[in-house]
C-alpha positions in Angstrom: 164.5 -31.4 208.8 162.8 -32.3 205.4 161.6 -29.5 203.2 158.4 -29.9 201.1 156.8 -28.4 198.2 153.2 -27.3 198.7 150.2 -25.4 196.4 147.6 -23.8 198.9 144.6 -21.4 198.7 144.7 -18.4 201.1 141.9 -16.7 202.8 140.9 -14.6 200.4 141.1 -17.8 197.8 144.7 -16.6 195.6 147.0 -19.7 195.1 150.4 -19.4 196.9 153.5 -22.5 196.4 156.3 -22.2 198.0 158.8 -24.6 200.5 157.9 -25.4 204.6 160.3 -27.4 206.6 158.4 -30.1 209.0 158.7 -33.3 210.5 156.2 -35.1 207.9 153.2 -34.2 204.9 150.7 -34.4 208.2 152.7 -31.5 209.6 153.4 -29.7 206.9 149.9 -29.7 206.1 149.2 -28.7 209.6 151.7 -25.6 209.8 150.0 -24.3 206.5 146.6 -24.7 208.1 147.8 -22.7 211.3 149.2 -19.5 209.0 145.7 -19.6 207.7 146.2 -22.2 204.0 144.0 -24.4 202.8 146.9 -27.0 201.2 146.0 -28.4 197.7 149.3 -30.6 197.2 152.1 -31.1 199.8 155.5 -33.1 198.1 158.0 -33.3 200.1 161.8 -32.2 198.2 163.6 -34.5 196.5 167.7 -34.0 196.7 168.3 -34.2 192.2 171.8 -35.6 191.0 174.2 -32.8 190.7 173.7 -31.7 186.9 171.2 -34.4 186.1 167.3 -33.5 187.5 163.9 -35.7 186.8 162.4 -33.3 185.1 165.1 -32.0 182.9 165.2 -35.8 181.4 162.0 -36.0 180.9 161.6 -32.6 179.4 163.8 -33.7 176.6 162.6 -37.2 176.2 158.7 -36.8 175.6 156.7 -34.9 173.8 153.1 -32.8 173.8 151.2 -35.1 170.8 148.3 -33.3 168.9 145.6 -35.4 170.9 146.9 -33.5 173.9 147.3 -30.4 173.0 143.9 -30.5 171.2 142.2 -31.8 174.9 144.4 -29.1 176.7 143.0 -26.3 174.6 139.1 -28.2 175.1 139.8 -27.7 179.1 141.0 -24.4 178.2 138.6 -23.0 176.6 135.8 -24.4 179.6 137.8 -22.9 182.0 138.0 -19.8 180.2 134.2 -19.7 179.9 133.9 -20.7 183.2 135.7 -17.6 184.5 138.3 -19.0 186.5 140.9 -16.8 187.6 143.9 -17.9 185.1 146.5 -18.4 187.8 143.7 -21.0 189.4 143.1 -22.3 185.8 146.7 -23.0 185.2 147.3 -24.6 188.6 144.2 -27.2 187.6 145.1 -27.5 183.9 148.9 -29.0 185.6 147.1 -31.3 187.7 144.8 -33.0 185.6 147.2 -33.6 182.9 149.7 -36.6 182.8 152.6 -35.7 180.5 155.6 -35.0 182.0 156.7 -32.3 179.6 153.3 -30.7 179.5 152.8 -30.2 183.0 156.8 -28.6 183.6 155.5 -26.2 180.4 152.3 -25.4 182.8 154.0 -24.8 185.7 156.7 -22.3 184.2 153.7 -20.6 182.6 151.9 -20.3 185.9 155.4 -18.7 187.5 155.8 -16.3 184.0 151.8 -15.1 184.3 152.5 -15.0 188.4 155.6 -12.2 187.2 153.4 -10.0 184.9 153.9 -11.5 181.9 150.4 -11.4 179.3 148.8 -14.5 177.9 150.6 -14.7 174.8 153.8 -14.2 176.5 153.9 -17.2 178.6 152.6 -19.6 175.2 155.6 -18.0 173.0 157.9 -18.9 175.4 157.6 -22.7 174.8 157.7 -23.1 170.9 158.2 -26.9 170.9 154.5 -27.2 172.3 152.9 -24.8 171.0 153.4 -23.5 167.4 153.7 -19.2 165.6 150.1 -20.1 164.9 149.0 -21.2 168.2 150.3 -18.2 170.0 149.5 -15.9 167.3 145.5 -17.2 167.4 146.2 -16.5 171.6 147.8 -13.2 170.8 144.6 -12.2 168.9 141.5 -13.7 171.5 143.7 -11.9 174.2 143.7 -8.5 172.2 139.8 -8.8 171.0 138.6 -10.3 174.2 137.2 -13.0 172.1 139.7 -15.6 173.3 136.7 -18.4 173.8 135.8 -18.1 170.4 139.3 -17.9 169.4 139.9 -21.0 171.0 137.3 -23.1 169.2 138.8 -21.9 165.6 142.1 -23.0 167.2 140.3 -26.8 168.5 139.0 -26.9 164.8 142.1 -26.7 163.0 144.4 -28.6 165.4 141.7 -31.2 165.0 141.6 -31.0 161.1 145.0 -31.1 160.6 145.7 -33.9 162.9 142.9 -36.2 160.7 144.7 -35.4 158.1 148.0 -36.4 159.1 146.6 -39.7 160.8 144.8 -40.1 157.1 148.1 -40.1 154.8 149.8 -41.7 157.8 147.3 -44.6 157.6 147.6 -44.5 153.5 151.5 -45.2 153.8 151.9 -47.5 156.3 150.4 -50.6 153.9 153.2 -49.5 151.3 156.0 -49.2 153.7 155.4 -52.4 155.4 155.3 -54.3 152.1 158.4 -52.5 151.0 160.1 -53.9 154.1 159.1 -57.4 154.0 160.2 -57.3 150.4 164.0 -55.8 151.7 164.1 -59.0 153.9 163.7 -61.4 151.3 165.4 -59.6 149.2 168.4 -59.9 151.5 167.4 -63.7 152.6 167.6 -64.5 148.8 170.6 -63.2 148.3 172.9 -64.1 150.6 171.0 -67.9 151.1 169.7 -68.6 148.2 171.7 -67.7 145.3 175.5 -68.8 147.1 174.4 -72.1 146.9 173.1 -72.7 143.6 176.4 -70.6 142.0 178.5 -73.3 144.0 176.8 -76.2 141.6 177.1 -74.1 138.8 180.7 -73.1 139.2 181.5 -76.8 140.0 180.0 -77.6 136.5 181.8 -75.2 134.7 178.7 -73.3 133.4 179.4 -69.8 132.3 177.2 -67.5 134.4 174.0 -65.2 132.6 174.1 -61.7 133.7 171.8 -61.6 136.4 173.6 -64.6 138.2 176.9 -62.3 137.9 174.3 -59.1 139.1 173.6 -61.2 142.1 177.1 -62.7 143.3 178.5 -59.5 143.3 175.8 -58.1 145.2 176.6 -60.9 147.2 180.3 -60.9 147.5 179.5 -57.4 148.0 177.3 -57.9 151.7 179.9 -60.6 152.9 182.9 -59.2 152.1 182.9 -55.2 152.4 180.0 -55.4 154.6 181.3 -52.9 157.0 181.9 -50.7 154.2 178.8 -50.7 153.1 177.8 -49.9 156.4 179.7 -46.8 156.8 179.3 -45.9 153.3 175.6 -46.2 154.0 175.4 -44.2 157.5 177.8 -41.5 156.7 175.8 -40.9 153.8 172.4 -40.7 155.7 174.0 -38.5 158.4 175.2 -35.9 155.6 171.2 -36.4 154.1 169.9 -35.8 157.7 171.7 -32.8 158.2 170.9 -31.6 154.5 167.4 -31.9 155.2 167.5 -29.5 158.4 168.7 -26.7 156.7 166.5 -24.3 154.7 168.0 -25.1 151.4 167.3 -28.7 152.2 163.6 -28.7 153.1 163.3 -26.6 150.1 164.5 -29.1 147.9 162.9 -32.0 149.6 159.6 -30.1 149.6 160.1 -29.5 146.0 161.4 -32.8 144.4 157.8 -34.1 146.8 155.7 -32.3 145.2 156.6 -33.6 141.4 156.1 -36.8 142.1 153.9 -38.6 140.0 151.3 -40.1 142.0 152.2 -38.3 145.9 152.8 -35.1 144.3 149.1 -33.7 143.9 148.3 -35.2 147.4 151.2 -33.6 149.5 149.9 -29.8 147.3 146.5 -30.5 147.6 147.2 -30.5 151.5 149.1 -27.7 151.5 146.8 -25.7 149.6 143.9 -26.7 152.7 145.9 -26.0 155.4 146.7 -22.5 153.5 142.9 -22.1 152.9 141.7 -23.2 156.5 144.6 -21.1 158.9 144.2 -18.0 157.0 140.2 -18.0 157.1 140.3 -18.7 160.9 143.3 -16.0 161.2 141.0 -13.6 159.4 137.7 -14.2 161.3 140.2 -13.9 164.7 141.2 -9.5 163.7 144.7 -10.9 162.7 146.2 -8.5 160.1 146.9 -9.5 155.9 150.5 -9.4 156.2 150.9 -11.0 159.7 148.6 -13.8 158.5 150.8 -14.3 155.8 153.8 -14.5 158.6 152.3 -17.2 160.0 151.0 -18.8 157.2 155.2 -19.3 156.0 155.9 -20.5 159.8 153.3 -23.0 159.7 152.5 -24.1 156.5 154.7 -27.5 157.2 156.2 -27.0 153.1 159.5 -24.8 152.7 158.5 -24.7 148.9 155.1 -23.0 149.4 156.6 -20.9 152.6 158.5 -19.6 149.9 156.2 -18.6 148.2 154.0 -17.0 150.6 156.9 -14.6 151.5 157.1 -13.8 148.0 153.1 -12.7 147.8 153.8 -11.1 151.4 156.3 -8.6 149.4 154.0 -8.0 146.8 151.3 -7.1 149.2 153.3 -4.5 150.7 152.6 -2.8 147.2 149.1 -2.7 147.5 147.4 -5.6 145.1 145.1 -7.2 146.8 145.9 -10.9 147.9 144.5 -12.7 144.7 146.2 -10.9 142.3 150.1 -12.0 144.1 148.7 -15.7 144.9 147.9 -15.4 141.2 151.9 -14.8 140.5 153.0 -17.4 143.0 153.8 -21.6 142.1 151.7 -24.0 143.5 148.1 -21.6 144.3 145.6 -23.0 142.0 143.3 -21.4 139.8 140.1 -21.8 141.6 142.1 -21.0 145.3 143.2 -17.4 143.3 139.4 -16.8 141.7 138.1 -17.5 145.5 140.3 -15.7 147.6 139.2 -12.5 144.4 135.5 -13.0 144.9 136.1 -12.7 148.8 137.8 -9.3 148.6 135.4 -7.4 146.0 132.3 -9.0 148.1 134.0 -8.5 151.6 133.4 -12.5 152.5 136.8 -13.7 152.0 136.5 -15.6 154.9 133.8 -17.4 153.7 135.7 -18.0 150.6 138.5 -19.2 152.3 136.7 -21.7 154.0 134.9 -23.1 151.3 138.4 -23.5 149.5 139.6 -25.6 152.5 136.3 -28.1 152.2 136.9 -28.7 148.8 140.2 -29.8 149.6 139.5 -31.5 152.4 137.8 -33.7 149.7 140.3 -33.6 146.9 142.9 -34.6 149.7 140.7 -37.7 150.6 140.1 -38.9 147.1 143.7 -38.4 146.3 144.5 -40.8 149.2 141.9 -43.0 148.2 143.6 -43.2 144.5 147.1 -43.2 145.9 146.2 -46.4 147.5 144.4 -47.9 144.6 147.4 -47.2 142.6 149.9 -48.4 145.3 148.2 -51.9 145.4 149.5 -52.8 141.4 152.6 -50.7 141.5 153.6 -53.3 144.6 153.0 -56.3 142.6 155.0 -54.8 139.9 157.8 -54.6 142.2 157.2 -57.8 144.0 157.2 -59.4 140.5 160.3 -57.2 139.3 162.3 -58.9 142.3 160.9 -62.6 141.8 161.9 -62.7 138.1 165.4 -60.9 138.7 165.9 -64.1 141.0 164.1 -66.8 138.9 166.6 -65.6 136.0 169.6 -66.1 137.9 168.8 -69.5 139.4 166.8 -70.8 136.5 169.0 -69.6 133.4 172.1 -71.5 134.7 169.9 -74.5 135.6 168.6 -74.7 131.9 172.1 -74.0 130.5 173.5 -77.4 133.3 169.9 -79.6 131.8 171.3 -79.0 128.2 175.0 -79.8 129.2 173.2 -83.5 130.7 171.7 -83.7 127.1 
């Protein structure tokens, strides 16, 4: 006899799940009805592939993206302020969403609060959806009984620093796709192009300019030892890949980023607002100096500055304040340091804080707006870089073969 899955309300309204064996969903649902159930959702079971289940594929194929997680946290937070029972609010939150891994993450959380575990447990458990910061900002509205207001700190700065992800995403793309059409014809010229013109040449005997060389063996190069160029080329990016995920590696990355000419202000700028705007809203939430500056290292998003901010953590532990250790620290500008001081001798560092993280917000835009300004010229320079290079090898052979004719 098939077995089916089904979500039902008992008589006194608690949520049960469990498995019924019946001849069809109209039974099922009719057996749950006679024990006394009103059935929300009957499935019947599906027999997985031995090792290989639906869900487990899909759990490691998608992904929560921030315009989810900022609408799950919006239903939240109503559902919270409605005063619905959490194991009913967690039932509805998995039904009205439609990502795969989002919902599995719902329903193991449903099963961990049905055991006894607390709020914040059930969010640490799944750190690939929801970050330190988001369970930390939980952790605090669960032990102030504030988590509403909690909540719509958290919506904020989800919200904030998704815009301004989507705003340097948005400030690259132009560059990148400009850079690519110029690899294409880069590789169109080459190997097309310049062959056939060196064949004439060669065949008139013409002694070959330097950047007619440059390109032929650049040529001879791509036809000839293409495959090892290829694995020269992919070994080297897998041994870069794997740099990059270890600590030492982001540090570096984060580092060589941050002195470069033109992105290098933006990507600190950023970091310095996100600093700014998680530690105001973790200091209006109850959360503690030194566990602020925890999760301020876990979620900065910049192994250089999380660095740093275990660096001012130890010298908080000495009793200095926060400005004077910021003060020490790379990368925490002057005008961050005199804030964050003016907020502990009046007692509105909050305050402070925020107003540091609008005025970055601002920097951050103009930056983007002169990064992209700037981008448009350095382009052409590149663009006309790569047109000359090949006009000097065609053209300098060509006047060398009209003289020749003379």
């Amino acid at each position: 006899m098939p077995k089916f899955n089904y979500r039902a309300i008992s008589e006194t309204g608690a949520p049960s799940t469990g498995d019924i064996e019946a001849d069809s969903v109209e039974s099922a649902s009719s057996l749950l009805a006679s024990r006394g159930f009103i059935p929300t959702k009957v499935r019947e079971e599906r027999p997985a592939i031995p090792g290989v289940s639906l869900s487990s594929i899909l759990d490691r194929f998608s992904r929560v993206k921030a315009p989810e997680l900022i609408l799950f946290t919006k239903q939240f937070n109503t559902l919270i302020r409605a005063g619905v029972p959490m194991l009913s609010l967690m039932q509805v939150l998995e039904e009205q969403t439609e990502n795969a891994k989002m919902k599995n993450v719902l329903d193991a959380m449903n099963q961990d609060i049905k055991e006894g575990a607390s709020l914040h447990g059930a969010f640490s458990r799944h750190p690939r959806v929801f970050s330190p910061l988001y369970c930390s900002m939980i952790k605090a509205g669960e032990a102030s009984g504030a988590l509403p207001e909690v909540l719509d700190r958290l919506t904020y700065i989800i919200e904030h620093e998704n815009k301004i992800k989507s705003d340097i995403k948005s400030a690259l793309t132009y560059p990148a796709i400009v850079l690519s059409f110029l690899l294409v014809a880069f590789i169109v010229l080459l190997t097309g192009v310049i062959p056939r013109f060196v064949n004439i040449f060669s065949k008139a005997g013409l002694n070959l300019p330097l950047p007619t060389k440059i390109c032929m063996f650049l040529y001879h190069l791509m036809a000839d030892y293409w495959y090892l160029v290829i694995g020269i080329l992919g070994v080297a990016g897998i041994v870069l890949f794997q740099y990059l995920r270890t600590a030492q590696g982001k540090y570096m990355r984060d580092t060589l980023l941050m002195r470069l000419p033109i992105v290098g202000p933006l990507f600190v700028k950023s970091a310095i607002s996100r600093f700014s705007s998680i530690f105001s809203i973790l200091q209006s939430s109850g959360v503690e100096v030194l566990d602020s500056m925890d999760i301020l290292a876990g979620t900065i998003g910049n192994a250089a500055i999380a660095r740093e901010i275990q660096g001012v953590k130890g010298r908080l532990t000495e009793g200095r304040g926060v400005a004077r250790p910021l003060g020490e620290a790379q990368y925490f500008t002057p005008m961050l340091v005199n804030m964050v001081a003016i907020g502990e001798e009046s007692g509105n560092l909050e305050e402070m804080l925020r107003e540091v993280a609008g005025h970055y917000d601002t920097e951050v835009e103009y930056s983007m707006n002169k990064m992209s300004q700037a981008i448009g010229p350095i382009l052409v320079l590149g663009l006309a870089a790569v047109v000359g290079f090949f006009a000097m090898a065609i053209f300098l052979p060509m006047w060398d073969l009209t003289l020749m004719a003379k």
